[in-house]
N, C-alpha and C positions, 0 to 999 in steps of 0.2 A: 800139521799134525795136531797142534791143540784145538784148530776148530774141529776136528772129525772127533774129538775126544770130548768135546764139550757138547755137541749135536748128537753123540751115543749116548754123554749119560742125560743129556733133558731128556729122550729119548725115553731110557729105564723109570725115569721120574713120572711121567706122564702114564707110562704101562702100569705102575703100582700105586695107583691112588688109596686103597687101601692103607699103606701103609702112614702116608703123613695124617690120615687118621682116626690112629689106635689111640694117641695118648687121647684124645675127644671122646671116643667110645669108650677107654678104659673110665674115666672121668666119671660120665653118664650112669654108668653100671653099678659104680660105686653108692652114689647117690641115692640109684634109683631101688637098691638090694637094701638099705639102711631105710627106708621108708621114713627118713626124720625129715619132715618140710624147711625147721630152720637148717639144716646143713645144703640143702637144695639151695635156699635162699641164701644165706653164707656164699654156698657156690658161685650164687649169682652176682651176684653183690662183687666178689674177688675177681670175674672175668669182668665185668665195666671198669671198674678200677683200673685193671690190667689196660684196659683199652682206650680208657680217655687218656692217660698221661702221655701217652706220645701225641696222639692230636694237641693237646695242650702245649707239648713243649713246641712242635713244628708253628704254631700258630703265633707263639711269642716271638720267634726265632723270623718269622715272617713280619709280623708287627714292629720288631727291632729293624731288620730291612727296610721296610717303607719306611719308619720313620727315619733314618739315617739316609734315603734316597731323597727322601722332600727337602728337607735342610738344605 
């Protein structure tokens, strides 16, 4: 029963791509109606931010691994 429940809703997810993304285009719109370049660049600036710190921490999290495997 939970696999048929779990294969209907990927299922819904995959039909409504639209909707995982609204918050991206609401973002966009924002930005893009404000015509200010620094709040664009702000923007931009806040999604890398966003984006390195997980690679950063899995990379340490790996580095701590090898180096407790070599030892």
């Amino acid at each position: 029963m939970k696999t048929r429940l779990s294969i209907v809703l990927l299922f819904l997810v995959f039909l409504s791509p639209e909707l995982m993304e609204a918050q991206c285009a609401m973002c966009r719109a924002v930005v893009e109606s404000e015509g200010n370049p620094e709040s664009a660049e702000a923007l931009n600036d806040g999604i890398v931010y966003l984006m390195a710190i997980p690679y950063i921490l899995v990379a340490g999290l790996f580095f701590f691994i090898y180096r407790k495997m070599r030892k």
